[in-house]
FIVO-917809 format. One record per atom (N, C-alpha, C, O): residue in one letter; y, x, z. Coordinates in steps of 0.02 Angstrom, whole numbers, plus 50000, padded with zeros to 5 digits. Layout:
BEGIN
AYXZ ...
end
This chain:
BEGIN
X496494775050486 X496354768350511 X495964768650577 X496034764550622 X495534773850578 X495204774250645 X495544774950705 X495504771850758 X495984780850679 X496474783450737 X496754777050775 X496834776950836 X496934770750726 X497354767850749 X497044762950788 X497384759850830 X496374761750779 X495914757350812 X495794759150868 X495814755050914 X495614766850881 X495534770350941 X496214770350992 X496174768451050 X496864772850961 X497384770650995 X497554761251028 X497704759851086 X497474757550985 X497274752150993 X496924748351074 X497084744551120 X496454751751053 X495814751351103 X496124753851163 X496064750451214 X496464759651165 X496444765851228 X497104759851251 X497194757151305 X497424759251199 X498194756251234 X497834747851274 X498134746251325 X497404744351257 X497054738351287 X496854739451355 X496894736051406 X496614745351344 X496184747951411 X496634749851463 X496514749651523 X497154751751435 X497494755751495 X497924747751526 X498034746951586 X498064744051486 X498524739351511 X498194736551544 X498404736051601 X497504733151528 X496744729351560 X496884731851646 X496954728551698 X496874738551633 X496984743751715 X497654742151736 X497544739251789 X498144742251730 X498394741151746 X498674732851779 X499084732551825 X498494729451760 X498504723551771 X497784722351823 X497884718651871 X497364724051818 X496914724151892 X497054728251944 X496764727651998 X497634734051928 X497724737652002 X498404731852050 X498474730152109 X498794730651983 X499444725851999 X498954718452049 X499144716752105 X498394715352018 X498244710452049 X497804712352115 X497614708252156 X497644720652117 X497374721652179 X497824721852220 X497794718052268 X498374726052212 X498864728352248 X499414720052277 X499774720752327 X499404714552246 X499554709152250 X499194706652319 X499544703752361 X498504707852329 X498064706552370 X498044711052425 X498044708752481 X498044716652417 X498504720352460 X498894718152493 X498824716052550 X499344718252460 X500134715352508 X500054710352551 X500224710552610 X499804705652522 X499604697652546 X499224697052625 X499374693052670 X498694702452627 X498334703652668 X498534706552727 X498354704652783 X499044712952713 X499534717052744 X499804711152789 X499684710852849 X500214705952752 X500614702052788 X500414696152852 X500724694052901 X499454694252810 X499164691052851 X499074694552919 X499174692152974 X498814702252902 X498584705452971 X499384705153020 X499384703253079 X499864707052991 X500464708353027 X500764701353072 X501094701853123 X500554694753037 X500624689153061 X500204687853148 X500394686153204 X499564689653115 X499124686853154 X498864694753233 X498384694853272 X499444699753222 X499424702953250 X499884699053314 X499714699753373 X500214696753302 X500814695053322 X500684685553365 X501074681953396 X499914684653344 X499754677553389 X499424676953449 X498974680653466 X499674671553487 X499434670753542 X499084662953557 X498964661553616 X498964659153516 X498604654853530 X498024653253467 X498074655353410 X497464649253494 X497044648853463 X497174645353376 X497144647253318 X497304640353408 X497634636353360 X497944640753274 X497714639953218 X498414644453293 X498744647853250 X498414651553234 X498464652453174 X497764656953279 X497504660953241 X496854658553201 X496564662353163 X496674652953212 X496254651553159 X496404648953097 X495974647253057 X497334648353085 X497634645153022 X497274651152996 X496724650852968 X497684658153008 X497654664352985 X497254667052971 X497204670252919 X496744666253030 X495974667153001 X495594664552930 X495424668352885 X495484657552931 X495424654452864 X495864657252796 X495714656252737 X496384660752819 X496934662952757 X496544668052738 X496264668452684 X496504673152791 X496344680852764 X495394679952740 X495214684552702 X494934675752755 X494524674952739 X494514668552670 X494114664252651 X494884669752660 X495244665452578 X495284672752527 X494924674152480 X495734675752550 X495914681052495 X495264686852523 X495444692452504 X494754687252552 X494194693752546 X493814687252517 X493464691052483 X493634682652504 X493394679752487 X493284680052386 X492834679652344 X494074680952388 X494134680252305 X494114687952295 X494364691852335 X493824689452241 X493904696352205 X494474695352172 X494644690552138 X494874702452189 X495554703852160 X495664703452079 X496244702552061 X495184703952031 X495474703451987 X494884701151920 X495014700851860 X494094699351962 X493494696051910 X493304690951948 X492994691452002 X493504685051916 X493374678351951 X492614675251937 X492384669751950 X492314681351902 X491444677851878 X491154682051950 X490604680151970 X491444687151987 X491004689052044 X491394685752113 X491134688152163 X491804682152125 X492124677452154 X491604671552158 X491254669652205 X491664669152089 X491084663452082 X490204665352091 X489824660452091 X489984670152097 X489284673552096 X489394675452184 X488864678252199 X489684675352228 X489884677052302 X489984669852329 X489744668252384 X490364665052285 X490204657452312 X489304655352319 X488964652252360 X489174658652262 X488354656152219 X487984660852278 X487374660152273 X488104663952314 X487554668452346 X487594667352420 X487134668652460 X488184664852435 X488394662152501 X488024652152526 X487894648652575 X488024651752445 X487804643452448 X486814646152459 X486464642852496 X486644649452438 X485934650752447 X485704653052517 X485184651852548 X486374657352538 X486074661152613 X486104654652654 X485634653652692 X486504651252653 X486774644452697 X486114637552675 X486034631752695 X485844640852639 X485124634452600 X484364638052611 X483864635652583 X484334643352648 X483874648752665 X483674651352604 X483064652052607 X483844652852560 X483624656852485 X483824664852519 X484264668252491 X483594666452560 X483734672052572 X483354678552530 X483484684152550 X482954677952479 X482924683852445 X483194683152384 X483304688252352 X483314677952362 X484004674752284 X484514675752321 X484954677352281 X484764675652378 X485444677952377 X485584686852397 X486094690252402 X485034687952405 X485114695952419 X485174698852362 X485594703252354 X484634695952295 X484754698552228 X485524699052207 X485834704052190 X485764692052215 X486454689752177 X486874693952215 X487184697552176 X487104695752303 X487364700952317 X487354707852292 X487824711552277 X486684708852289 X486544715452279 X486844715952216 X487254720552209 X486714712052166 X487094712252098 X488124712052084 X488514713552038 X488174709352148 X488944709752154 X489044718752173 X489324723152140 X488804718752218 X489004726552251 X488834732352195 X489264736752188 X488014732952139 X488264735752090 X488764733552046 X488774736951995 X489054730352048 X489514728451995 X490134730252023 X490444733751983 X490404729352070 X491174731352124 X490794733052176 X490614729052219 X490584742052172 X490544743452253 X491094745452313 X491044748352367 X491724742052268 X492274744452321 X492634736852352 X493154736252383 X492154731452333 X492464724652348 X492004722652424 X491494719252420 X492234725052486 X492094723052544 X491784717652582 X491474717952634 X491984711152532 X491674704652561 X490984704752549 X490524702752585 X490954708052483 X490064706352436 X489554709152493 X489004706652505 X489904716052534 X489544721652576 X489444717252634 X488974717652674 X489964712652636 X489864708852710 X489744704952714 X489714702752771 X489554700052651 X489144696052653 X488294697752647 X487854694452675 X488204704052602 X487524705552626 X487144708552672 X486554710152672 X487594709152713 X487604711052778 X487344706852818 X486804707752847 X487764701152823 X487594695152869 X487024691152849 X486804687052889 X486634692052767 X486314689252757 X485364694452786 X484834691952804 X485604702852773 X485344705152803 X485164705152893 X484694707952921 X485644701552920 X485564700052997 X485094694253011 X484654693553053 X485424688152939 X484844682552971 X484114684852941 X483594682752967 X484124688652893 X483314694252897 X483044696852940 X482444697952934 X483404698653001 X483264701453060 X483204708653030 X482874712553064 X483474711452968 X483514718552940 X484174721552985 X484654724252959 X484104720653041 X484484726653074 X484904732653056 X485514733053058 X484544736253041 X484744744253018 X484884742652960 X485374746152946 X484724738952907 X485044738252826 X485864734952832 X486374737052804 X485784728952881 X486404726252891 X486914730452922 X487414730952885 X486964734752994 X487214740053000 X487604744952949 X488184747052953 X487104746052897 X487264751352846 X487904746952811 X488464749052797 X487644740252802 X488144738352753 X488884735252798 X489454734852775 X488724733952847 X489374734652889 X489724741952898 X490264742752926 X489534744352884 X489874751652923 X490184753652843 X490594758252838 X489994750252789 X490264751452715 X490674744952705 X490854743552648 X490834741252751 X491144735552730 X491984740352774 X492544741152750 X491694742352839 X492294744752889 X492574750952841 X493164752452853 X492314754052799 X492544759652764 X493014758252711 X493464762052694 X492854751152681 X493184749152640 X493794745152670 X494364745652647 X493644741352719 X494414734652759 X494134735852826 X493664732352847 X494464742152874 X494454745352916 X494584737552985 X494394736653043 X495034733152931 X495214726052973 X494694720452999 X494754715453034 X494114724052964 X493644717952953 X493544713653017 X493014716253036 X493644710353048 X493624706353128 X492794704753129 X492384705153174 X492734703053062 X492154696753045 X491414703553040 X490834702553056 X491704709853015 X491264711353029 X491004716853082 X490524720653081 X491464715953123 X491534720053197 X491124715953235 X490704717853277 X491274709153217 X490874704453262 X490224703053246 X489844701553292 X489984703453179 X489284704253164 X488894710053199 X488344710253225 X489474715653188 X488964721753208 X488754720453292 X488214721753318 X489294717853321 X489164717153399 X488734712053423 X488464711853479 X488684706653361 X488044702453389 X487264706353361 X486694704053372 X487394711753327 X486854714853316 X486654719153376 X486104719353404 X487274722753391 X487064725353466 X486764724153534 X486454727553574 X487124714353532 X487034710753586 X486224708653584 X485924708353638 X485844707253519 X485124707953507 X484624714253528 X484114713153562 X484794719753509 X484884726853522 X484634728553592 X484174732253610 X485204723553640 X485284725753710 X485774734353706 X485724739453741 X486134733053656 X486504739153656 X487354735253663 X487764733753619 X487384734653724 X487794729153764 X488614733553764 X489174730953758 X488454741053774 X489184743753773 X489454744553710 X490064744453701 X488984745453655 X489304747753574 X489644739753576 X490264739353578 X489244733853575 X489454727653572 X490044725853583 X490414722753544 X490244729053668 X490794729253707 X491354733353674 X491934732653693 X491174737953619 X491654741653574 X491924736053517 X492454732953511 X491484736453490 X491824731653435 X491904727053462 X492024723553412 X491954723253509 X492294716953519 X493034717953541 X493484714153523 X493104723853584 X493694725153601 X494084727953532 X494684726953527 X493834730453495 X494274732653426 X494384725453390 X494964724353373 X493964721253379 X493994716853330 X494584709753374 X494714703853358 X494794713853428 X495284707653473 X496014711553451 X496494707753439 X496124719853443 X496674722653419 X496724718953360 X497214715353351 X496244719553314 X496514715353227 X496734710453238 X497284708453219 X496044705153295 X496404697453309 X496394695453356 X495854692853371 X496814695353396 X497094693753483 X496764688453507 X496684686853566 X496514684953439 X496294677953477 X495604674453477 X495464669153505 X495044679953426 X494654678353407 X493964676553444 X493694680653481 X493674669853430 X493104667453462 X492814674353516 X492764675153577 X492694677653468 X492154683853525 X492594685953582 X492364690753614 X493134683753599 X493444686453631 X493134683253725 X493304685453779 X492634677153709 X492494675753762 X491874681853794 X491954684453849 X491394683153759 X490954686653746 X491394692353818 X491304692353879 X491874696453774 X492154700753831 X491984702953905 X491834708353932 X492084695953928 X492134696953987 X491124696654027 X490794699654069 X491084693454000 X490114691653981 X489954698853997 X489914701254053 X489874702053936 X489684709853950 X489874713253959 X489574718553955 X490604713053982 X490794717354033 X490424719254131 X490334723954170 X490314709454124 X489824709454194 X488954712354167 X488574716254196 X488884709554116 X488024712854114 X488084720054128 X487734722454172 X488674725454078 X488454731654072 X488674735554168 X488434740754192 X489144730854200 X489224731554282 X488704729554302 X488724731954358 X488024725554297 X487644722454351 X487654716054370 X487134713354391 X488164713154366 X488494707554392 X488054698554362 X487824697754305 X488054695754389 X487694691154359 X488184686454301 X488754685054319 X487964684454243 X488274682554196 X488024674154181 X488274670954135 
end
């Protein structure tokens, strides 16, 4: 009878897995298609449909909708200044899924309006490890730079985060520090 409970069990578990790699890999695809879309735009307009899309699906966790809802709950606090309740509730997402990218990049940004510099950094550079695509957080890191006065790294990620999205806000920025890091008056 045990055996069969344990088989039981093992056979739950494995399907459980399987059905969260299927709804990652769902999210996957989805994402794939957004970047391939929005590779492909040239006006503002359109790329901010796309934008709002792909920051829809990093938004939702692929396959536990209680840390989906705990990432709404921690985003509503950073946006209400609860900035050390929402660092907890992040921090509690990221042990729980340290491979879910948004949680990293949202405590990231919440680490920036801390003025925690070097913590936010860390967790951007673990958000880029995880969604190499991240636009949103290429552009955090470069307004961290632009604080910094570290005007050429800035000038890096802005120019990478315009390959993901051709059209994106920072894209004015560009030309800005391109004249500061020349001399030029801005």
């Amino acid at each position: 009878m045990k055996k069969i409970i344990y088989i039981i069990i093992f056979n739950l578990i494995f399907i459980l897995s399987i059905n969260a790699k299927n709804h990652n890999l769902v999210q996957v695809t989805e994402l794939n298609k957004l970047f391939d879309d929005l590779s492909k735009i040239n006006n503002a307009q359109d790329g901010d449909v796309l934008e709002k899309k792909i920051w829809a699906v990093w938004n939702k966790h692929p396959n536990q909708k209680n840390l989906t809802e705990k990432l709404e709950f921690g985003t509503k606090l950073m946006y209400q200044g609860q900035y050390d309740y929402a660092l907890e509730v992040f921090t509690n997402i990221i042990e729980t899924d340290p491979e879910w990218s948004e949680a990293w990049n949202k405590r990231a940004t919440l680490l920036f309006l801390m003025k925690d510099y070097q913590k936010s950094l860390e967790d951007i550079s673990k958000v880029l490890d995880l969604e190499p695509r991240h636009f949103g957080a290429l552009s955090g890191r470069a307004q961290i730079y632009i604080d910094l006065e570290l005007y050429q790294k800035a000038l890096i990620d802005l120019k990478d985060a315009r390959k993901i999205h051709p059209v994106i806000r920072g894209n004015k920025l560009i030309n800005e520090l391109e004249k500061l890091i020349n001399g030029e008056n801005v």
